[in-house]
N, C-alpha and C positions, 0 to 999 in steps of 0.2 A: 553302685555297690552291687554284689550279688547276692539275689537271692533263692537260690536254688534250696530245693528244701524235698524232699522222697516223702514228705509228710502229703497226705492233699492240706492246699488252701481251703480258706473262706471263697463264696463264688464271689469275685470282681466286678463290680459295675462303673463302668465311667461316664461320667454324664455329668448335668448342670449340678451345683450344688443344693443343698436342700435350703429350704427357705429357710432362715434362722433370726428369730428377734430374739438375743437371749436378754435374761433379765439378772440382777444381782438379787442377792440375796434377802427374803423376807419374810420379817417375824412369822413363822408357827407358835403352838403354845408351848415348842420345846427346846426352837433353833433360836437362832442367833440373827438379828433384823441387819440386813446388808445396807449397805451404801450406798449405792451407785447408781445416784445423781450426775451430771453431767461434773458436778464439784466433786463428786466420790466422797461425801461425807463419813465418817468414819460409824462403821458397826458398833454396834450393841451385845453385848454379850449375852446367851440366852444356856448356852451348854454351858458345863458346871462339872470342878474336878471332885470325887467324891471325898468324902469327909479323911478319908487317909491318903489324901492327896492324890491319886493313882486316878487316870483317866485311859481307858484301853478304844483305838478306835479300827473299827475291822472293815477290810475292805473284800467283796466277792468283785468277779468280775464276771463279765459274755457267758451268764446266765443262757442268752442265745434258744428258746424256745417258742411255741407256740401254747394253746390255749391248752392243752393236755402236756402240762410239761413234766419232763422225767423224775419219776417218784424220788430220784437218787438226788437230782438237787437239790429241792426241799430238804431231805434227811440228812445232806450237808450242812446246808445254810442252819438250821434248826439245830443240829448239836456244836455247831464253832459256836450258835452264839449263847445257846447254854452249858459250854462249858466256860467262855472266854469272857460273857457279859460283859460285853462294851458299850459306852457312854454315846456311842455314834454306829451307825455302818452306813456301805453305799455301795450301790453298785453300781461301779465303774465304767459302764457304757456296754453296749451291745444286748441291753434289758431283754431283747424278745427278736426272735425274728421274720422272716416273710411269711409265714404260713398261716395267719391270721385272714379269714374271707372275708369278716365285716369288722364294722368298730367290735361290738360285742365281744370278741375273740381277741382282738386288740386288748381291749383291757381286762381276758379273762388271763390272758399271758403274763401281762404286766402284776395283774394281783394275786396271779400264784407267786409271785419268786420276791413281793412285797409284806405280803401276811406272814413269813418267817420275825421280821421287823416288828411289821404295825400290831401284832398279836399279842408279841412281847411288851408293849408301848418301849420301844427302844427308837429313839430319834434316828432316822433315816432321809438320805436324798439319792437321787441318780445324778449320773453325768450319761449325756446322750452318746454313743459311737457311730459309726458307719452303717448299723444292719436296721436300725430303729424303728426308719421310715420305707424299709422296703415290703410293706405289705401293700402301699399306697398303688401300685400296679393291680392289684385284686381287688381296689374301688372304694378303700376303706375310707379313704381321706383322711386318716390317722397321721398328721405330719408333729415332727415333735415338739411344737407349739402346743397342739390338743391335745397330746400324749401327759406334756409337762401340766397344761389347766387340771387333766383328768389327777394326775396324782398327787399334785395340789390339796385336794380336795380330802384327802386321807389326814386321819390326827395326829400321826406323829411325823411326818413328810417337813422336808426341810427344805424344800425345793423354792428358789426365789420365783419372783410375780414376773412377767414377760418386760421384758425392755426392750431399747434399739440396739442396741451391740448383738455383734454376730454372736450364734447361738445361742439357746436357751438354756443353760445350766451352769452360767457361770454364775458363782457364789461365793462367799467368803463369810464361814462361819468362825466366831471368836468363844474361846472355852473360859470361862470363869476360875479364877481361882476358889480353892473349898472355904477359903478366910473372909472371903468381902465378892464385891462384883468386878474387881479388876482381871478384865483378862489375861492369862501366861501362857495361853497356845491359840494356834490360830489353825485352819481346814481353808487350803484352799481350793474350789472347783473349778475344771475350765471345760467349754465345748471344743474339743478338737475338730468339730463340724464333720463330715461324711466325705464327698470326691471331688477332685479335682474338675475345674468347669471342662468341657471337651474343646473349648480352645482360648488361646488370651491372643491379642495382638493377630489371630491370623493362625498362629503359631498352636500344632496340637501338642500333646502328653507323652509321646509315643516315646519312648528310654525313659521315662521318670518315673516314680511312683504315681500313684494312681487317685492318691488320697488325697484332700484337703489339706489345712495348716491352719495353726491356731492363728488368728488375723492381729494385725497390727491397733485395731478398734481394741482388743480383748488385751492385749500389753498393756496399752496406755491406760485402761480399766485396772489393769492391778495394779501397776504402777501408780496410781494415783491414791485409790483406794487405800495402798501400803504406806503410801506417805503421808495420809491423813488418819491412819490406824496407829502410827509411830505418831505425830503430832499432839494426840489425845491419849495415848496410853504407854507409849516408850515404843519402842524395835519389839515386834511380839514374833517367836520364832510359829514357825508354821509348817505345815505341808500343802504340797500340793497335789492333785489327781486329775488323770486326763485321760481318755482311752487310747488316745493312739501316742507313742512312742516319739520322742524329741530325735532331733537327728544325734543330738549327741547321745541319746543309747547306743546307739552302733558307735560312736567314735570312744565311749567308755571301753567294750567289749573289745575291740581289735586296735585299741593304742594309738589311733590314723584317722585320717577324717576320709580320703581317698581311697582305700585300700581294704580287703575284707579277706585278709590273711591270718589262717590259725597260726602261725608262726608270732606274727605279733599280738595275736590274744593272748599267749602266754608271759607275753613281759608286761602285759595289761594288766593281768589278774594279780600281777603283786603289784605294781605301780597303784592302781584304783580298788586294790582292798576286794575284788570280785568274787561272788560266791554264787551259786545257782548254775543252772543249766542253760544253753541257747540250744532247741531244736529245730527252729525253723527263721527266716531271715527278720531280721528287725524292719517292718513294715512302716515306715516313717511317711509324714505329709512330703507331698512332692516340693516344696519349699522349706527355706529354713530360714523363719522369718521373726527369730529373735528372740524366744521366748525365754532361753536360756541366759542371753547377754542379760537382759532386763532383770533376771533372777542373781545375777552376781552383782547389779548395780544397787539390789536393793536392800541384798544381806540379811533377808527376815525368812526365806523357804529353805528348810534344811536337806526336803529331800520333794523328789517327781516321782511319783509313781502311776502305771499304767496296764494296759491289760493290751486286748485286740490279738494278739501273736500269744496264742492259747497254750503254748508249751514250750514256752519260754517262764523261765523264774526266776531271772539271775538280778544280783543289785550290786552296785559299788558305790566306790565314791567317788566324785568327776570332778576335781577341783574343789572341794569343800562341799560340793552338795548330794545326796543321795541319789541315784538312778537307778529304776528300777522295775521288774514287772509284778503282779500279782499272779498266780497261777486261775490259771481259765476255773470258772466252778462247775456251768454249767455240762451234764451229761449230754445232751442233746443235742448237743456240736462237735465241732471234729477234736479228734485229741491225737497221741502219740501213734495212734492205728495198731492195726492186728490186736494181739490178745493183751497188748501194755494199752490200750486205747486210751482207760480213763484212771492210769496211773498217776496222772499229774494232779488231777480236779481237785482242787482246792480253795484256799482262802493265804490272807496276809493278815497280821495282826500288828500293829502298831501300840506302841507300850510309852506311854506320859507320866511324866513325874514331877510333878510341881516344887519341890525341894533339889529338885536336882540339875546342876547348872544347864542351862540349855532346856531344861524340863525334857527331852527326845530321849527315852531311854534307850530304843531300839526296836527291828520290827524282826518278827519269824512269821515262816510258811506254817498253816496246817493244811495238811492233805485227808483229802476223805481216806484212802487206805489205810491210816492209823488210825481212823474212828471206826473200824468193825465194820462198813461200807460195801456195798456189793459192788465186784470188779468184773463184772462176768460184761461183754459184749451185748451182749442183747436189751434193746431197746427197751423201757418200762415208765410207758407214759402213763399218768395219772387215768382213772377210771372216767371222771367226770371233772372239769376244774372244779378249784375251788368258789366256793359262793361270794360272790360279788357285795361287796359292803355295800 
């Protein structure tokens, strides 16, 4: 597919993959206790829909800073979520990036763009991305195994215990209904892991994407987990989140699996109900290893959404399920460029309804430009981070 894009990228690194033991999902004193066991014992419900039924959950994404991160996404992250007060947030992968010299700076990056959350006591988790672990060349030894123990360690963090499945943030949190402890919505987290190894078989990368793939361990995890979540509490609808983009994004957006023709975007966008913008290519793992078939065999995730391709916002429907992006939040990364740079920087909001068939109400973008937001180019990184709990 192409991806030509007049925007600049993210920089590219192709190399081994990052080491990943992820873990499922485990009790906070907010979240929701995961399963997965080798049996995928079915979750525990720890979220809770509020007493008028209504559960709002918001998602930031490629936050993308270092230890002085720009004042402008705080003051995003902090008015979506006192305006929007929602039951959950996360950020969706790409937490912080390379410019950290030591741990220190690692987790002074990480706890700025978490205390918007932990301050409010608003239950929060992360999903890892591609940029996570690229401070590890600067000697930090920050891989996102210690990245994840580190923010573990916060009070309202959702983030499961380390396991042996690829990656570290795969999770599955379940919402309570406001009447009893039965859950009626479900979060799902996945690690879309970092890059493609530099060779399989002999065989390099060279024409493919550059990226990782959600592993076939990580399927059979929700897969399992889903059928022992149905087993004990009925078919619970759900979402999903992941940082990097399913292949069928690009196949919702241009109607074709082969083909990356605006001509057939446009029979797309009424055929899959598509709304949003694409400004730069859908940046997919360089395999397509199922994630998607598994989520039509199992009929419980209503929709995927994702972040990485920072200005990109668009969602549809793809056969019955939701696809989608979040708009990039972070100031501190690249955006549209010139003087539109940080015209997109935003948030998604996801809207539950416990009374309401399916409970998925629906989700919108908010954009810092309609919060009063400064749009001006120029860099304004924090004075000092903030203090480290």
């Amino acid at each position: 597919m192409s991806n030509s894009s007049s925007v600049p990228r993210r920089g590219v690194l192709i190399g081994s993959n990052a080491t990943a033991i992820t873990g499922l999902f485990a009790a906070s004193s907010t979240a929701a206790t995961a399963a997965p066991a080798e049996k995928s014992p079915a979750a525990a419900p720890k979220l809770k829909f509020g007493a008028d039924g209504m559960f709002k959950i918001v998602q930031f994404n490629d936050t993308q800073d270092g230890p002085r991160t720009d004042r402008r996404t705080l003051e995003l992250m902090n008015k979506v979520l006192d305006t929007e007060k929602p039951g959950f947030a996360l950020i969706n992968g790409d937490v912080i990036n390379g410019s950290p010299k030591t741990v220190t700076e690692v987790k002074q990056a990480i706890n700025n763009v978490v205390q918007p959350m932990e301050s409010r006591g608003i239950p929060w988790a992360l999903t890892f991305g591609n940029h996570d672990e690229d401070s590890m060349p600067n000697g930090t030894n920050m891989t996102d195994a210690k990245i994840l123990d580190f923010v573990r360690g916060y009070k309202f963090n959702a983030n499961s215990k380390n396991d042996t499945i690829q990656g570290e943030s795969n999770s599955q949190l379940l919402i309570a209904s406001s009447k009893n402890a039965t859950p009626v919505f479900g979060i799902w987290l996945l690690d879309s892991n970092r890059y493609a190894p530099k060779t399989i078989a002999g065989q390099d990368f060279e024409g493919l994407m550059s990226y990782d793939w959600i592993r076939p361990a990580q399927i059979a995890w929700y897969r399992e987990a889903s059928k022992a979540t149905e087993a004990r509490y009925g078919k619970v609808p759900s979402l999903m989140f992941s940082h990097i983009p399913l292949w069928e994004h690009h196949h919702m957006w241009y109607g074709a699996q082969f083909t990356s023709n605006d001509a057939d975007h446009e029979k797309a966008v009424k055929k899959h109900s598509i709304e949003g913008v694409k400004n730069e290519g859908i940046y997919t793992g360089a395999f397509n290893s199922g994630m998607f078939t598994a989520l039509q065999e199992r009929g419980d995730v209503r929709g995927v959404y994702c972040g990485h391709d920072h200005i990109n916002t668009f969602k549809g429907n793809y056969y019955g399920i939701e696809l989608g992006y979040a708009p990039g939040t972070g100031f501190g990364t690249y955006g549209l460029g010139g003087t539109k740079n940080h015209e997109l920087r935003g948030a998604r909001v996801f809207e539950l309804a416990e009374n309401k068939e399916g409970v998925y109400a629906g989700t919108r973008k908010v954009f810092a430009k309609d919060l009063g937001i400064d749009m001006s180019t120029k860099a304004q990184p924090l004075d000092e981070p903030l203090p480290l709990p």
